[in-house]
C-alpha positions, 0 to 999 in steps of 0.5 A: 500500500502506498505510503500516507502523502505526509509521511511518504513526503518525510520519508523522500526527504529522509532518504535525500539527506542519506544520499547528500546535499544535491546527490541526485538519486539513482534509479532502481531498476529490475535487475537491482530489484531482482539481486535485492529479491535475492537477498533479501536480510541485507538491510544495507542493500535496502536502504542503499537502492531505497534511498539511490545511493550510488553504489558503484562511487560509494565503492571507490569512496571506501577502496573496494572498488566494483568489478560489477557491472556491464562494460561500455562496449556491452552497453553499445552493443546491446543498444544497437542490437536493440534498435535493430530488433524494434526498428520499422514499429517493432515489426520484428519483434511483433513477428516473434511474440506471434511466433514464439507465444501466440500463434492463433492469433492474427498475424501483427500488421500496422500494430499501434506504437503509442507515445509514452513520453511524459514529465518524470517517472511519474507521468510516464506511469500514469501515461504508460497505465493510460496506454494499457489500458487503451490497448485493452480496451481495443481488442483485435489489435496488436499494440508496442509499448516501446521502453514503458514505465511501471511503478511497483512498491518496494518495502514501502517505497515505489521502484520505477522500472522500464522494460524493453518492451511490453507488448499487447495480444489482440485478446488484451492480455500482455507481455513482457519482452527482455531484449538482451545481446548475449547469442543464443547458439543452435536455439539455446543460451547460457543458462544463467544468463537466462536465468538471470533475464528471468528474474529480472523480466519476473519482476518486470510481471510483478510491475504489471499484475500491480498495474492491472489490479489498479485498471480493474479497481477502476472498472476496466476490463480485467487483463491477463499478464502472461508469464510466459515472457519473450526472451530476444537475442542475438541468433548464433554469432549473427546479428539478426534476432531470435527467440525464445518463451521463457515460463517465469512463473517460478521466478515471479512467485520466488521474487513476490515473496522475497521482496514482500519479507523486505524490512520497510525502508522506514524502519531501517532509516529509523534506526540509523544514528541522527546525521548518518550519510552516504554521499561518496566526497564524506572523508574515508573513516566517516563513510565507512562508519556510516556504512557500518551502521546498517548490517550487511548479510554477505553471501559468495553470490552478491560477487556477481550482484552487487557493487558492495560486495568486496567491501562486504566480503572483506568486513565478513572475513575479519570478523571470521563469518561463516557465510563468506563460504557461502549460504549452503554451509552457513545453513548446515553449522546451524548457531555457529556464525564464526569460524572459531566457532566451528573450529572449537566445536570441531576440536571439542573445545566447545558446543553441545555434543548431541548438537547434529552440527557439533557431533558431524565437525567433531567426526570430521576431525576424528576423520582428518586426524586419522588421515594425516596419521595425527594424535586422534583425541576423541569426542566427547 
């Protein structure tokens, strides 16, 4: 539910003052939301991407540079390949959504390309809402909505996200459509990359589904938001575009229920000390103090989602966590958070013996003593 206009106005003003005199915000997007969705108890990263701090210049500010991120060439292909896909009104594109997810229906021809510009992110909403609702209401047509602007709410606070491409069946339902630029060899690609475009295009469906529960509070027709999304790339090691359907409903359901455990951006603000700020031209040692007041839950994965991750990796690593080997072995040691934790378990120094963690370590060490030909002492 969104937020009461003053208290939503207190907030925004909150978030500002995290961020720094005249630091203008940094836009959430889908793939930011999808690496929160991931990781959903590290409040550092929800207040970071809430209030649009700059995570990669936040990075350098603390001398952990980010490795994360899509090179400039990347960018220049992927755009180029783009434009390609949706030149003369998307008729390409069009031709594949028929292919790929809707063959009964009529073939796309003069599809309607409605102009979705407007004033801020959130004119180009209510403009983009406005344009859904049209193609709805129109049924027969085939309707591009090039680079469309949703809105979602994320822990209190609203994302605004911009798909490539939404695009609207002669039936009124819709669908999202991830253009991207790595190749798909012999009608397959690499499967976390595909991956990855799912959990981004699910919450792009997430986006959507709010859009349509509004259209239908308001009397219009109630539209179907497809979870079959359609996945665009660069066919082989041409340039010319393929496709592929890609059912995200796992992702959409995974993604719903990880951003819906978020703490509320409010309160993670309220428990930060008064004056806390996150602008990167702060001295050293007053950053990294203020980062250090909001907790941090690293895990291995956040090397290839997020920019903070050296800077998280290392603070784990000084204090000996057990989650920097990763989510999996963090699950099986149960209450031992350390790694001192668990070597004193293992060597019987400490822990509760009919504990299933504490009893497998201390096998385990029975085990490697008696492979290296060691003094074995036994378990208590």
């Amino acid at each position: 539910m969104p937020l009461p206009r003053t208290r939503g106005k207190a907030l925004r003003q909150r978030l500002a003052e995290l961020r720094g005199p005249d630091v203008p915000a940094k836009a959430l997007d889908a793939r930011a939301l999808a690496a929160l969705a991931a990781n959903p108890g590290c409040r550092r990263r929800a207040i970071l991407d809430g209030a649009g701090v700059d995570k990669t210049a936040l990075a350098g500010a603390l001398g952990s540079p980010s490795a994360f991120g899509q090179s400039q060439f990347a960018l220049t292909r992927g755009n180029a390949f783009e434009a390609k896909v949706k030149a003369d009104g998307g008729a390409e594109l069009l031709r594949l959504v028929h292919e790929k997810l809707d063959r009964r229906a009529e073939p796309p021809a003069d599809a309607a390309v409605p102009d979705l510009s407007a004033i801020g992110p959130e004119g180009r909403t209510a403009r983009t809402a406005l344009a859904l609702r049209e193609a709805t209401e129109a049924p027969g047509t085939w309707t591009l909505l090039d680079h469309p602007m949703l809105a979602l709410d994320v822990a209190g606070s609203p994302a605004f996200l911009e798909p490539d491409a939404v695009v609207v069946h002669p039936d009124g339902s819709w669908t999202v459509v991830e253009i991207k630029s790595f190749p798909m060899l012999d009608g397959s690609a690499d499967p976390a990359k595909v991956g990855a475009a799912a959990r981004q295009a699910a919450v792009y469906v997430l986006a959507l589904e709010e859009v349509a529960a509004r259209l239908t509070q308001s009397g219009a027709p109630a539209p179907e938001v497809r979870h079959r999304v359609l996945l665009v790339c660069p066919k082989d090691f041409s340039n010319l575009p393929t496709a592929s359907a890609v059912d995200v409903r796992k992702q959409r359901a995974v993604t719903g229920r990880q951003l819906a455990r978020l703490t509320r951006i409010e309160d993670i603000a309220d428990t930060l000390p008064e004056g806390t700020c996150f602008s990167p031209d702060l001295p050293a040692a007053e950053l990294t103090a203020a980062v250090e007041s909001v907790p941090a839950t690293y895990a291995p994965e956040c090397l290839s989602a997020c920019e903070l991750a050296f800077h998280c990796r290392a603070r784990s690593r000084e204090a000996g966590a057990v989650t920097t080997l990763g989510r999996s072995i963090r699950a099986e040691l149960g209450g031992l958070t350390t790694t001192e934790d668990v070597l004193s378990a293992a060597h019987g120094e400490s822990g509760d013996p009919e504990d299933p963690a504490v009893a497998a370590l201390r096998r385990a060490a029975q085990l490697r003593a008696e492979a290296l030909g060691l003094e074995v002492t036994p378990c208590p």
